[in-house]
N, C-alpha and C positions, 0 to 999 in steps of 0.2 A: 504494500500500500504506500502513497506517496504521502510523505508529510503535512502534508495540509489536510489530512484526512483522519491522522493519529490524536489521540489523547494528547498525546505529549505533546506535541505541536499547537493546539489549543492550547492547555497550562502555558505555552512559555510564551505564546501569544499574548494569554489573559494579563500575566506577570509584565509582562514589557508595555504593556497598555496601563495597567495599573499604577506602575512606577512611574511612566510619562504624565500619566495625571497628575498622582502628586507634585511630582516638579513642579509643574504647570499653578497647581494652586499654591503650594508654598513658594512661590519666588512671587506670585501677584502679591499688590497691597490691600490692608485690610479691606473686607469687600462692605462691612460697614463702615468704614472712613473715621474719622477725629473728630473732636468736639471743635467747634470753630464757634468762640463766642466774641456777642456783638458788643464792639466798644466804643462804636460811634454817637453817644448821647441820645439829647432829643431831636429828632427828626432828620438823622444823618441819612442820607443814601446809601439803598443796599446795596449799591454796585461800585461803592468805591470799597478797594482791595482796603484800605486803611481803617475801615469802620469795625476790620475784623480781626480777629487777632486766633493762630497768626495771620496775616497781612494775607488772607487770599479769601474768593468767596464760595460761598457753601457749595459743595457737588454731590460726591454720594456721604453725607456728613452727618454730622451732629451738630446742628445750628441751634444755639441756645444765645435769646434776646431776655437777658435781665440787666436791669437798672438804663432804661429810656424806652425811647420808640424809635422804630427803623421807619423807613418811607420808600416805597416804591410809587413812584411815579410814570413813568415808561422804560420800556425794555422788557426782556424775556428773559427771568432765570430760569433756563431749560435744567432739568431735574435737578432743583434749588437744594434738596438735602432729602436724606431720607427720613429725617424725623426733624421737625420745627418743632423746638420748647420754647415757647413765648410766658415767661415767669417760671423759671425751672426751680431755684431755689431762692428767689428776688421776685420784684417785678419787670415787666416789659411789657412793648405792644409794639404793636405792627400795623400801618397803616397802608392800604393799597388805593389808590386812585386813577391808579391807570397798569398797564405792563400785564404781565404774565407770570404768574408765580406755580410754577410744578414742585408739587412734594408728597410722599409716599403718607404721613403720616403729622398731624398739629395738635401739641398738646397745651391747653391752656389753663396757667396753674399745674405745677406736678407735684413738687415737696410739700410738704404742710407748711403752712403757713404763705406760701408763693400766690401771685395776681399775674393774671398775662388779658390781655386784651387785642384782639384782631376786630379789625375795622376795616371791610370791604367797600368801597363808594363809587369805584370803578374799576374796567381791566377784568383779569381774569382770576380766578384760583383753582387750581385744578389739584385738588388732594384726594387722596383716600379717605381717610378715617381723621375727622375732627371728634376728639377728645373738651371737651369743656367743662373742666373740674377735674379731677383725679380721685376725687375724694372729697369726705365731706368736712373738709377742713381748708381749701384749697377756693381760690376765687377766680374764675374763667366769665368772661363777658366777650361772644360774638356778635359786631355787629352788620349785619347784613344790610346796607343803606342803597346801596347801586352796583353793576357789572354782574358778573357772571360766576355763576358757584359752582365748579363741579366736582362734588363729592362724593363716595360711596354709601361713606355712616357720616352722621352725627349722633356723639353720644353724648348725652347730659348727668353730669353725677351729682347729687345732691342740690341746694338752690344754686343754682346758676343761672346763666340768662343769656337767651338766643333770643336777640332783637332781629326782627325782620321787617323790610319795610317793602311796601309794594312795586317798588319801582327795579326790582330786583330780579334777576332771572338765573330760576335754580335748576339743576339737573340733577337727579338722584335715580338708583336702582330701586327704590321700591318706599314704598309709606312710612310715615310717621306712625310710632304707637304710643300711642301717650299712656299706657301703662306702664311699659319699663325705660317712657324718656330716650326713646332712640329712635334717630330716623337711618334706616338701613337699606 
């Protein structure tokens, strides 16, 4: 029988595919990314490298906005971070009035005691799963004023507050349940 037909030549196939993977992922970098927190005050621009520390802006990351507010005004951060903590273990907010904000996942308010606040008024947000509150100890205020929302979930934990205003245009996978406070 020829070799590509034997057992053993499978195993040393399997093994030489195996091994080339790993390479493969142990030399990539982390594939969840750094925390890159925002040190641009009140109302700095998301897109200056300087607002952030270190000095570059969110990609596949950890973008954490405590103590001020960031502002997105125009532009497109194409896949902005994999998780936005807007009040992680401080406060923060996020203002968007125009541009494009992609991100996997927003959490507002995470540690006890933390406040975060996002403020859509135009432009776009295209997230997965909006978090508002973490807990009930934790203070999360979305407000929904103008542009475009497009999210998976929104999930409400304890009092917090999803303001929505009619001039607003939302996309979602499926209904609000105002028994367990999520829209999913």
């Amino acid at each position: 029988m020829p070799c590509c037909f034997s057992t053993l030549c499978y195993r040393r196939v399997f093994s030489f595919l195996l091994v080339f993977i790993a390479a493969i992922v142990w030399s990539c970098p982390n594939a969840v990314g750094d925390d890159i927190s925002w040190i641009g005050g009140d109302g700095g621009d998301w897109f200056n490298i300087y607002n952030w520390s270190p000095n570059q802006l969110p990609g596949f990351d950890h973008a954490i906005i405590d103590g001020g507010y960031a502002s997105i005004v125009d532009g497109e951060a194409g896949d902005s971070a994999l998780l936005l903590d807007i009040g992680f273990d401080g406060s923060g907010g996020l203002n968007q009035t125009g541009g494009i904000l992609h991100t996997s996942q927003i959490r507002l308010g995470y540690l006890i005691g933390s406040s975060g606040t996002y403020t859509l008024s135009g432009g776009t947000l295209d997230a997965g799963t909006i978090w508002i509150g973490t807990n009930g100890e934790t203070e999360g205020v979305f407000n929904f004023v103008g542009g475009t929302l497009l999210a998976s979930g929104i999930i409400i934990q304890g009092y917090r507050k999803l303001n929505v205003f009619p001039v607003s245009t939302w996309s979602r996978k499926s209904a609000f349940q105002p028994a367990m406070r999520r829209f999913m």
